[in-house]
ZAFI-153763 format. One record per atom (N, C-alpha, C): residue in one letter; x negated, y negated, z negated. Coordinates in steps of 0.2 Angstrom, whole numbers, padded with zeros to 4 digits, always signed. Atoms other than C-alpha are relative to their C-alpha. Layout:
// residues N
AXYZ...
END
This chain:
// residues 119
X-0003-0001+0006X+0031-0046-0001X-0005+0005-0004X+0006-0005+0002X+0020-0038-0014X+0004+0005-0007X-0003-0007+0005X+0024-0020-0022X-0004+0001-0003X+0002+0000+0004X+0017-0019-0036X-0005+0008-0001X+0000-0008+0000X+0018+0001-0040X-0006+0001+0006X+0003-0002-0007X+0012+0003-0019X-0007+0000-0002X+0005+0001+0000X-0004-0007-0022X-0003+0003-0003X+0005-0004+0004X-0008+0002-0038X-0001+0008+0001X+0001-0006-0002X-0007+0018-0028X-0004-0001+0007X+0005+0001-0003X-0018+0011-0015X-0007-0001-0002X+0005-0001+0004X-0031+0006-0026X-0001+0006-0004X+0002-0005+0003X-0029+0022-0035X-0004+0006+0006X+0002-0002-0003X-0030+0032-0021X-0008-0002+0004X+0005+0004-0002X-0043+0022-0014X-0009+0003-0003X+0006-0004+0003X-0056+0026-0029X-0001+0006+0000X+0001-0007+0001X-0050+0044-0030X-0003+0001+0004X+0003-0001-0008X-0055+0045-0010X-0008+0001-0003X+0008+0002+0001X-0072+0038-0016X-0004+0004-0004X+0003-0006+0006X-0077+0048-0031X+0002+0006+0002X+0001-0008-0003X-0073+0065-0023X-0003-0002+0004X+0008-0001-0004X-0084+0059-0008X-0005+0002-0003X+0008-0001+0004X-0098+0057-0019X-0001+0005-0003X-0001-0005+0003X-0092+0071-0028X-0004+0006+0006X+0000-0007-0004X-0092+0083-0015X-0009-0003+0005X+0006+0001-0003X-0110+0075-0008X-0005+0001-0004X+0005-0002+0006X-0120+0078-0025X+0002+0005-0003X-0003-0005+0003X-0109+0093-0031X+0002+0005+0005X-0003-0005-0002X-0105+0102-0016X+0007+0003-0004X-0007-0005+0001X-0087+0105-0023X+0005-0003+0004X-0004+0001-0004X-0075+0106-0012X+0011+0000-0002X-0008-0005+0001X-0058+0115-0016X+0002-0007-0006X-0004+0005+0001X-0053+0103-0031X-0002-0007+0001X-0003+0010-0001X-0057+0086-0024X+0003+0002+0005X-0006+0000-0006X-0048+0091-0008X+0006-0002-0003X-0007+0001+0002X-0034+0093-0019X+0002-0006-0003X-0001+0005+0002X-0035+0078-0028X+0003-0005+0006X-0003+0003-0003X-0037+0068-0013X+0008+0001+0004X-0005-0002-0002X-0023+0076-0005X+0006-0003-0003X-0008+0000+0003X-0009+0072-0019X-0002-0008-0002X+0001+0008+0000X-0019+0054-0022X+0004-0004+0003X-0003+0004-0005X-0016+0048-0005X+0006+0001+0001X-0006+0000+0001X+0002+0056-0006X+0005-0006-0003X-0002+0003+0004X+0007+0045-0019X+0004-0008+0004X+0000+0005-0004X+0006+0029-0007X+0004+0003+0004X-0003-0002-0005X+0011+0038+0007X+0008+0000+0000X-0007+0001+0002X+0029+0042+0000X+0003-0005-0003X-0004+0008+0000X+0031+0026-0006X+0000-0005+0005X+0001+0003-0006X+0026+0018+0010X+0008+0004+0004X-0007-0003-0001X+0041+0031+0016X+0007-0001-0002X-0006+0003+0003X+0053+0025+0003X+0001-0006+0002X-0003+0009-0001X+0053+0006+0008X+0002+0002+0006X+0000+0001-0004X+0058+0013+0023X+0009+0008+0001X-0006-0006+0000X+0073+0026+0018X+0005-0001+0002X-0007+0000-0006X+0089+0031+0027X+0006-0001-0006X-0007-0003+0007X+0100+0031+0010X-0005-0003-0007X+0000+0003+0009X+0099+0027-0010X-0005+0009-0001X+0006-0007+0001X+0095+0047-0009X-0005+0001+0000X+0008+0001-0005X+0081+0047+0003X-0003-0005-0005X+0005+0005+0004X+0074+0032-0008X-0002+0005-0006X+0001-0006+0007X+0076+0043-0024X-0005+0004+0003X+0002-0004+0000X+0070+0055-0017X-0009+0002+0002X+0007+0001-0003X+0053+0049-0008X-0004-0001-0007X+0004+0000+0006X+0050+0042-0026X-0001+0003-0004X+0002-0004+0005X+0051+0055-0037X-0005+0008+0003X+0004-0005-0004X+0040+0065-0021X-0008-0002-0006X+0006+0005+0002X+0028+0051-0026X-0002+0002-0009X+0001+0000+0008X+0028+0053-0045X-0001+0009-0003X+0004-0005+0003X+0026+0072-0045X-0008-0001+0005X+0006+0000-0005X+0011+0070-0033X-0007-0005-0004X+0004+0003+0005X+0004+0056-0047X-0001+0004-0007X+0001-0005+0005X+0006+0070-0060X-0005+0004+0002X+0004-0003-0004X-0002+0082-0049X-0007-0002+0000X+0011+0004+0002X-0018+0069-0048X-0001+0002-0006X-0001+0001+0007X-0015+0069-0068X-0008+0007-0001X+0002-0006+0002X-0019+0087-0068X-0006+0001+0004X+0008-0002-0002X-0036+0089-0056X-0005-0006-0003X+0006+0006+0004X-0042+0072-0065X-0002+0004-0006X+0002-0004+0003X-0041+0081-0079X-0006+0008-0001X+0004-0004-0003X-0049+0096-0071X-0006+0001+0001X+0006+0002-0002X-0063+0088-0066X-0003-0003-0006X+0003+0003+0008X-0067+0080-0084X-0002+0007-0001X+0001-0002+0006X-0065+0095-0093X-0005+0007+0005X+0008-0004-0007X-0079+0105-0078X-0003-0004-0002X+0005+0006+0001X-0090+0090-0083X+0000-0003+0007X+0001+0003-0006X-0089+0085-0064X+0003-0007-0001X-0001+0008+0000X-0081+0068-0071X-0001-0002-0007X+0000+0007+0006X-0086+0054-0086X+0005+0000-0004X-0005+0002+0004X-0077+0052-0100X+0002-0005+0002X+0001+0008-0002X-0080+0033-0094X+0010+0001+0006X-0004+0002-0009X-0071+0036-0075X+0005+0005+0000X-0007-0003+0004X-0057+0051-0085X+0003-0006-0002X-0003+0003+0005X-0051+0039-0096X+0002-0004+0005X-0002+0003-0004X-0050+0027-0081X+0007+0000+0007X-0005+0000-0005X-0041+0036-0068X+0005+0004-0005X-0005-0003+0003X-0029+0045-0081X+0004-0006-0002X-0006+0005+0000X-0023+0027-0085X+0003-0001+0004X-0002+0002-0005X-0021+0023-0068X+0007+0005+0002X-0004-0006-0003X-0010+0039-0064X+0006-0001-0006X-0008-0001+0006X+0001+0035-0082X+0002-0006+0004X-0004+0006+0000X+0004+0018-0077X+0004+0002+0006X-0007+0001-0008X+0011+0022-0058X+0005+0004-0003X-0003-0003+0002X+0017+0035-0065X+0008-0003-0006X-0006+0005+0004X+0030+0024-0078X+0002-0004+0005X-0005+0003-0005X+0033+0014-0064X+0004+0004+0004X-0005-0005-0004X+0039+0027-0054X+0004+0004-0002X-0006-0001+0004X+0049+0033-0068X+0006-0006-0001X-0005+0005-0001X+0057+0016-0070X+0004-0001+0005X-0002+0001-0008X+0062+0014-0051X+0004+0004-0001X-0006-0004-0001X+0069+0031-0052X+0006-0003-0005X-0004+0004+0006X+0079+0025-0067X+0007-0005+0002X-0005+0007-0002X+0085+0010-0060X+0003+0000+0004X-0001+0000-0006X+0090+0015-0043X+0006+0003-0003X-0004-0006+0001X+0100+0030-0051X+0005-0006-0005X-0003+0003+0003X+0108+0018-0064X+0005-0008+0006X-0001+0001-0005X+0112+0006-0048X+0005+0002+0002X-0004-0005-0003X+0120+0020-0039X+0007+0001-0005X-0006-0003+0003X+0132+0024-0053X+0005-0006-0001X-0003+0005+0002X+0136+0006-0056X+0005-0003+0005X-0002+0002-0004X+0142+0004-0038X+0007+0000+0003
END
């Protein structure tokens, strides 16, 4: 079955991972890609968690882990542009990426919770 949101959090993740490699291989900087990748791959992570929740809660809950942790990204993407360590080109890129999960992952919540009340 294909999760739309998931995939575009594997793919995000996926580049983040990539470009702080490189990063950290031609800039020696460590500390903020660590943190990037670290809230990247969360993203996925808690949504892989949520398809798999004990409750409506626990679903809420896993997604809205998920969506601060793509705000999170938001903010060392940001980081790293405004240090020159990123592209305007490959800023502008993964700042899309992180709005759009991000509006999905507000949607989901949205929906789940309007569900919840209708039940």
């Amino acid at each position: 079955m294909e999760n739309i949101v998931l995939d575009k959090s594997v793919a995000f993740a996926t580049n983040a991972v990539k470009f702080c490699r490189k990063l950290q291989e031609e800039k020696k900087e460590y500390n903020i890609t660590d943190q990037l990748i670290r809230c990247a791959t969360s993203i996925g992570a808690n949504l892989s968690e949520a398809c798999y929740a004990q409750s409506p809660a626990d679903f809420i809950s896993k997604v809205k882990i998920a969506e601060k942790e793509a705000n999170e990204s938001a903010y060392w993407i940001k980081i790293l542009h405004n240090i020159g360590y990123m592209p305007d080109k490959t800023y502008y890129k993964f700042y899309d990426e992180t709005s759009q999960i991000k509006r999905l992952l507000s949607a989901i919540i949205v929906c789940k919770k309007k569900n919840l009340a209708s039940a």
